[in-house]
Backbone bond lengths (Angstrom), bond angles and torsions (degrees), N, CA, C in turn:
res aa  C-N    CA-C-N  psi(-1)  N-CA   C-N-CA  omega(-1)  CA-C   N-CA-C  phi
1 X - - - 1.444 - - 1.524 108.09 -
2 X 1.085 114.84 116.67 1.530 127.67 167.57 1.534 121.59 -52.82
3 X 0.830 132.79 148.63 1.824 150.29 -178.85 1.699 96.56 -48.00
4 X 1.464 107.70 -43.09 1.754 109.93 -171.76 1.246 105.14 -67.22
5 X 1.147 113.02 -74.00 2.103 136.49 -175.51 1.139 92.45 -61.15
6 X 1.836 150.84 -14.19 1.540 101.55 158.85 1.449 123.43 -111.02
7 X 1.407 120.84 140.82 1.373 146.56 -171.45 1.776 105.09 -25.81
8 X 1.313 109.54 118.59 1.660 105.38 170.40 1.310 107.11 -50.87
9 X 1.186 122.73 171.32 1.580 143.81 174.41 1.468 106.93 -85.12
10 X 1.612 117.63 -9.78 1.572 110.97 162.45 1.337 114.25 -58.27
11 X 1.977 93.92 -65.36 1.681 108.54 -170.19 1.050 119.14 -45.66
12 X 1.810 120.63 -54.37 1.088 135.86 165.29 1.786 102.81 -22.03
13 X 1.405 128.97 -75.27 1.395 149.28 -147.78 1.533 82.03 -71.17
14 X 1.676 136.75 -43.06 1.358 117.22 -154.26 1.346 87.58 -81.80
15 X 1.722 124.34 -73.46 1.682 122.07 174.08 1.457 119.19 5.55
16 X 1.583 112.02 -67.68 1.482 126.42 -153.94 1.425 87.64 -85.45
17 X 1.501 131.54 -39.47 1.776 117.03 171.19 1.776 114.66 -50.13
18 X 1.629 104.35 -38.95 1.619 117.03 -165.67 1.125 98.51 -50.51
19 X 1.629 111.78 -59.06 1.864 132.56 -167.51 1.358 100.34 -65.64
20 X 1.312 124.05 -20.55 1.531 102.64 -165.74 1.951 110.26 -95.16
21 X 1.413 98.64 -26.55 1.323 117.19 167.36 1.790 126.36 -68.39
22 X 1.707 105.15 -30.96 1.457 116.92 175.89 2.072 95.41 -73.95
23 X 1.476 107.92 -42.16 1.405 111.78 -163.66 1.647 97.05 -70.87
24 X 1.322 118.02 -42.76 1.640 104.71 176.65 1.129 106.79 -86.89
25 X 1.307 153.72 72.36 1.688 173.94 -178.98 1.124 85.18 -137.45
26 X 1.270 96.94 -83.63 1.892 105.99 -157.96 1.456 112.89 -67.13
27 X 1.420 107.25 -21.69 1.857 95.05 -175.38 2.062 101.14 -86.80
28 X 1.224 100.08 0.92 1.624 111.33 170.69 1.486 112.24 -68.05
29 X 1.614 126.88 -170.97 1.158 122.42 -179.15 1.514 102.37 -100.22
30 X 1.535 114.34 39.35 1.547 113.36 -173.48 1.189 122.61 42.29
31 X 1.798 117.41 25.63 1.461 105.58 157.45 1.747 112.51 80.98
32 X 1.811 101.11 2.24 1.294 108.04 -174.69 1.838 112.28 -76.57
33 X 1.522 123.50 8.27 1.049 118.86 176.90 1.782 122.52 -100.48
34 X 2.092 88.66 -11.27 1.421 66.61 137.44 1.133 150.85 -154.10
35 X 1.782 113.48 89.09 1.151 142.09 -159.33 1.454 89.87 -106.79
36 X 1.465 131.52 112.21 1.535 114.60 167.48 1.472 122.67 -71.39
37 X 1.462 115.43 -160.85 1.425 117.21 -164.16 1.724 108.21 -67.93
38 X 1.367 118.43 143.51 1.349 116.49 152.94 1.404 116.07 -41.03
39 X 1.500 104.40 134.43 1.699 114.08 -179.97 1.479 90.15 -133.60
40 X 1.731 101.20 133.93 1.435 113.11 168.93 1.861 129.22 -64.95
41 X 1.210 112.87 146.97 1.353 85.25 -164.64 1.746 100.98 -112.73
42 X 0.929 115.64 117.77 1.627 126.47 175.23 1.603 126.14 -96.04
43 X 0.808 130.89 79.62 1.278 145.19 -136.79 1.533 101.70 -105.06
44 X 1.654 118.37 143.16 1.457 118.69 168.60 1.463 104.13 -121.70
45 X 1.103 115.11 135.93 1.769 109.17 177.45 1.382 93.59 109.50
46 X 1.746 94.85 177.24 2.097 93.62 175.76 0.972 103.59 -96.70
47 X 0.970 126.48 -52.53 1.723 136.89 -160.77 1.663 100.24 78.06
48 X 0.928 118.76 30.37 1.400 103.87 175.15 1.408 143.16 -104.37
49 X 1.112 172.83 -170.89 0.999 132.75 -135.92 2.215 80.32 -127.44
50 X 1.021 137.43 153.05 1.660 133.59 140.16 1.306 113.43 -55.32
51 X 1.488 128.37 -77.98 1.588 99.76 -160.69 1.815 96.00 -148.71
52 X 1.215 115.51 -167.19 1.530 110.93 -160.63 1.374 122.21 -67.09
53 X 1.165 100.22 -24.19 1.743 117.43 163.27 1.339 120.81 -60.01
54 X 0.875 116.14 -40.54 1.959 124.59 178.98 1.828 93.12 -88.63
55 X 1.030 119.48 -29.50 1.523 110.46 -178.00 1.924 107.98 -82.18
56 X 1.522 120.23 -37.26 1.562 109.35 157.34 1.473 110.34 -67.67
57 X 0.988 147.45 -27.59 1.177 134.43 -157.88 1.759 113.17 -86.53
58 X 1.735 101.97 -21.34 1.393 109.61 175.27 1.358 103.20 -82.91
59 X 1.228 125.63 -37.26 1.855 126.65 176.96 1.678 89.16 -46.27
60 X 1.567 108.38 -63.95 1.699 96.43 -159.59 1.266 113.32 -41.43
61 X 1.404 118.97 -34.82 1.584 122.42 -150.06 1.879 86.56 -101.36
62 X 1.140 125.91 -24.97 1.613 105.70 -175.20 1.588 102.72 -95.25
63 X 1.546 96.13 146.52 1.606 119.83 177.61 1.311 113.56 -113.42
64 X 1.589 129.35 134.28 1.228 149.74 -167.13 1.474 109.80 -139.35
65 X 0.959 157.39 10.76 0.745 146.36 178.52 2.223 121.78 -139.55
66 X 1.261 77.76 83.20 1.918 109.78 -174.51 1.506 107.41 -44.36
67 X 1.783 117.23 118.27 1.337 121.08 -178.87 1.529 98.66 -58.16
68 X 1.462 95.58 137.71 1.571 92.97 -178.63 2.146 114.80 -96.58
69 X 1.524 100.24 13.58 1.433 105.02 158.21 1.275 114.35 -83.11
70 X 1.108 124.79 -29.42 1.618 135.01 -166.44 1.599 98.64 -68.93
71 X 1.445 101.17 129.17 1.409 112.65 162.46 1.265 118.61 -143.45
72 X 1.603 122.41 -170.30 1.866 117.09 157.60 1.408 103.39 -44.03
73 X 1.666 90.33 148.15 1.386 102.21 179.09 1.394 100.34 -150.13
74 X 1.383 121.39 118.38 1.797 105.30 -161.15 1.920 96.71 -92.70
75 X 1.224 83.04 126.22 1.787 102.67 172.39 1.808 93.73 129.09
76 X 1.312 108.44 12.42 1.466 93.46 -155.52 1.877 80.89 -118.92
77 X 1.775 114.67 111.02 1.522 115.36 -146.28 2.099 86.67 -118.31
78 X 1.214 104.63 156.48 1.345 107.15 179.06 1.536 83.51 -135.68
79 X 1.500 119.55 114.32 1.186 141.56 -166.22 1.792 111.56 -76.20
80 X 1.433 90.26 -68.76 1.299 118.90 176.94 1.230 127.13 -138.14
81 X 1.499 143.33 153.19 1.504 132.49 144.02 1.498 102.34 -147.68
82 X 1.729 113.63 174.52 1.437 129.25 -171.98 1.356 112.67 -151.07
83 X 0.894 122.87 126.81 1.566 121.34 169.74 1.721 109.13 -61.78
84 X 1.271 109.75 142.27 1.779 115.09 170.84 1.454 104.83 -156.28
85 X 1.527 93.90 127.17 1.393 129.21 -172.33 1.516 98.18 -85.61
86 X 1.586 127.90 67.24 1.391 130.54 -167.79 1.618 115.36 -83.85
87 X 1.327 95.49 -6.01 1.930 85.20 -174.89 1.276 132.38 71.33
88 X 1.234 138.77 179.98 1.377 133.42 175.29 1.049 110.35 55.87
89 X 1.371 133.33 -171.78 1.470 145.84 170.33 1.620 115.28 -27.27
90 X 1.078 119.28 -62.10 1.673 120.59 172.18 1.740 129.25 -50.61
91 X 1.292 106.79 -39.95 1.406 121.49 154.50 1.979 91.43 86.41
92 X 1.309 109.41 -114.35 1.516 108.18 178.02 1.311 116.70 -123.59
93 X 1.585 115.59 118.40 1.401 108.33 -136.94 2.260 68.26 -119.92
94 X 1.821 108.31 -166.91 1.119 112.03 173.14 1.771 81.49 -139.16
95 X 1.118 100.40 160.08 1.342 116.17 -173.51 1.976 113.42 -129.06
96 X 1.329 128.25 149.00 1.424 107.01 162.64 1.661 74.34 170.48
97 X 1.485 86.24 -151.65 1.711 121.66 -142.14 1.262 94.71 -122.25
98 X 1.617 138.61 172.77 0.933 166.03 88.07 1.704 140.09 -89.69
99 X 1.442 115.21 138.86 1.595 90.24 -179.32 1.895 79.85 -138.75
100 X 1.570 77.10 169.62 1.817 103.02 179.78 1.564 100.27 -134.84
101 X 1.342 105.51 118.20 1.625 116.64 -150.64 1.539 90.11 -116.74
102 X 1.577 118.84 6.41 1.432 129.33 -165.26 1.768 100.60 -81.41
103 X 0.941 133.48 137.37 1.583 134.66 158.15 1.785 127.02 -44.70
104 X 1.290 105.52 -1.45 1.176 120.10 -140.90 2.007 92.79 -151.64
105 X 1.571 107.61 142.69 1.365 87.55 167.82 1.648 143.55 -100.49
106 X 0.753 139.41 154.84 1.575 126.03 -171.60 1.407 113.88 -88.09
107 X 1.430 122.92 126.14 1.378 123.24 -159.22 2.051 117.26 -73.43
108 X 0.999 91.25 -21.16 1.221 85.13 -157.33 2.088 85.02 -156.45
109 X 1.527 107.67 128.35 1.867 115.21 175.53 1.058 114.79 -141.59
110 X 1.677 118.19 143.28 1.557 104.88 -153.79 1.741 75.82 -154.19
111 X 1.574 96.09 121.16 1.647 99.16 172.11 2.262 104.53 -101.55
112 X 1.225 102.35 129.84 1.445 109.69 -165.07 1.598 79.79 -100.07
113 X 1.640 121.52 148.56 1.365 129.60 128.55 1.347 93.13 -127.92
114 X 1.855 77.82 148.73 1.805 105.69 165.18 1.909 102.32 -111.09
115 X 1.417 84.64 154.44 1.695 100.58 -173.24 1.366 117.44 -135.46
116 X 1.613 119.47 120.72 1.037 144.94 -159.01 2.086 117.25 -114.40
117 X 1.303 90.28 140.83 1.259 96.38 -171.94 1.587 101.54 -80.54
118 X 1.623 123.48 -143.39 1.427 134.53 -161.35 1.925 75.51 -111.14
119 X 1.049 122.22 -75.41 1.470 109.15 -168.65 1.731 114.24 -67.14
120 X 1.223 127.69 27.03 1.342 124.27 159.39 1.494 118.18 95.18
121 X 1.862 121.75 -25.55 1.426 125.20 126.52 1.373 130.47 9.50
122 X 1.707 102.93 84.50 1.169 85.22 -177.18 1.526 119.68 -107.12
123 X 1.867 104.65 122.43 1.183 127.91 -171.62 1.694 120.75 -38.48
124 X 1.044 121.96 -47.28 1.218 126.68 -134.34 1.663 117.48 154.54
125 X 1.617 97.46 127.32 1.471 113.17 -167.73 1.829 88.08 -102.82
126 X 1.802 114.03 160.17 1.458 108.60 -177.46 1.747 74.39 -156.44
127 X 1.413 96.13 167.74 1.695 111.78 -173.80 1.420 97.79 -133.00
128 X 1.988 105.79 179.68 1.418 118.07 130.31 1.164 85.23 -174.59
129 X 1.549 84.27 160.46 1.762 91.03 -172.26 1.946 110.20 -157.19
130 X 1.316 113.02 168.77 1.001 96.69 -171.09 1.996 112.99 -157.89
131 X 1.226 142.89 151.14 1.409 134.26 -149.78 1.699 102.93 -100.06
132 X 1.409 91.50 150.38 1.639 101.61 160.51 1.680 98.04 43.42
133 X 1.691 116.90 57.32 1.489 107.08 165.10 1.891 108.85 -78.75
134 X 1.426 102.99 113.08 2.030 99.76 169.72 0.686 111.19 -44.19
135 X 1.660 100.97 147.49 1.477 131.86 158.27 1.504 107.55 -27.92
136 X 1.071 127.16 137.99 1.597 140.78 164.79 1.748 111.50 60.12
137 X 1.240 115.50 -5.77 1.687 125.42 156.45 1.151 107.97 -29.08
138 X 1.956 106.68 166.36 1.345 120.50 140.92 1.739 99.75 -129.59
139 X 1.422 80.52 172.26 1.827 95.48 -173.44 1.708 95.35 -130.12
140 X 1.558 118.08 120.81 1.279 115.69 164.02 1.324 117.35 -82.57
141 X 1.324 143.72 107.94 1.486 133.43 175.54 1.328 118.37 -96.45
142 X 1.388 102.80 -169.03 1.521 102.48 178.94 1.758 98.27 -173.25
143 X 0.902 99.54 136.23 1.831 104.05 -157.08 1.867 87.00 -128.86
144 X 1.638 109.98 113.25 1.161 116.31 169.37 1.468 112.50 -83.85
145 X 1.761 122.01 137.14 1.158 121.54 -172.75 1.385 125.60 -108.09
146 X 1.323 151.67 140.98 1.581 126.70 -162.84 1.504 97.31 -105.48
147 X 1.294 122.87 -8.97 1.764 115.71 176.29 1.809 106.10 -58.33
148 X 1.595 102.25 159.62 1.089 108.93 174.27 1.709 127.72 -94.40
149 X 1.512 129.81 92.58 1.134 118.24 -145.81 1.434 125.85 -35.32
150 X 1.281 108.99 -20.32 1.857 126.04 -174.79 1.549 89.64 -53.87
151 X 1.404 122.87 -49.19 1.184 144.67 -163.53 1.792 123.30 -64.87
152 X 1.344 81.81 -24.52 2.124 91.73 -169.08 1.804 94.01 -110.47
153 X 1.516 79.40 132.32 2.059 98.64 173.23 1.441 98.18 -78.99
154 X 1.718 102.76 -61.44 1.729 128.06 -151.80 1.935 120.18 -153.90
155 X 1.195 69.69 140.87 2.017 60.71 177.88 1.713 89.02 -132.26
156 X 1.602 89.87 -175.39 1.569 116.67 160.77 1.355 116.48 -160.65
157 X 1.599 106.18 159.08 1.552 112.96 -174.20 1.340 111.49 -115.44
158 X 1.136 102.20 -174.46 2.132 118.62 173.70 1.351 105.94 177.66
159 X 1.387 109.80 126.30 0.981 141.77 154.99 1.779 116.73 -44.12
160 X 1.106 125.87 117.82 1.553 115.09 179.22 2.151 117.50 -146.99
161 X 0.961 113.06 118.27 1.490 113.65 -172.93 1.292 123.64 -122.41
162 X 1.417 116.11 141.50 1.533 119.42 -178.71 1.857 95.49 -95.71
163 X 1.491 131.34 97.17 0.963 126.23 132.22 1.628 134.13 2.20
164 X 1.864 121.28 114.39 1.646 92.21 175.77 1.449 129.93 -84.16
């Protein structure tokens, strides 16, 4: 390996910081504290989807799969949310708030719910998320869900952010 093609002793130093920060994520409690309490979900309406077309079109629009840099981030506040049994294309989405109470902005926010059956089963995790929320902002989201409301007792959420 030539003087050019091998890696300075910076990159090297940032790399082995990247890995060491992805490796203490995961050796953490995954950020599961802050998911608040299970809330039951009581629903009016179906939320269900009409026919196979409105049922792909909610896959397109729902997200499952949680950045795995994202964790607690203190200033990073989940205000409010609600389950809504909206119908049509979206099916049963959760709705709420976020704020960043930080001086500074948060690069990257990703609100997780998990979804639970009547025996405690838990169904299915759903996201949304969104970049560079400002300093002292809020973020309204709305996290489309693919469970079938007949199907959900209770869920819960958490707020989670990758810092820039």
């Amino acid at each position: 390996m030539d003087a050019q093609s091998r890696p300075s002793r910076r990159r090297v130093l940032a790399l082995v910081g990247v890995g060491t920060a992805g490796v203490a994520g995961c050796l953490s409690d995954g950020g599961a504290t802050a998911y608040g309490p299970q809330t039951a979900v009581d629903l009016t309406g179906n939320g269900s989807l009409d026919n196979a077309s409105t049922a792909s079109t909610q896959q397109a629009f729902a997200s499952t799969t949680p950045n795995s840099a994202a964790m607690r981030v203190d200033g990073l506040e989940l205000l409010d949310h609600e389950p809504v049994a909206a119908g049509g294309y979206k099916g049963l989405t959760v709705r709420g708030r976020v704020r960043n109470t930080r001086q500074r902005p948060i690069g990257y926010v990703e609100v997780r719910t998990r979804f639970y059956d009547a025996d405690g089963t838990q169904l299915g995790t759903y996201l949304a998320s969104t970049s560079d929320l400002a300093a002292d902002t809020e973020w309204a989201f709305e996290v489309v869900v693919l469970e079938s409301p007949a199907d959900v007792a209770s869920y819960d959420a958490g707020a989670f952010g990758v810092p820039p």
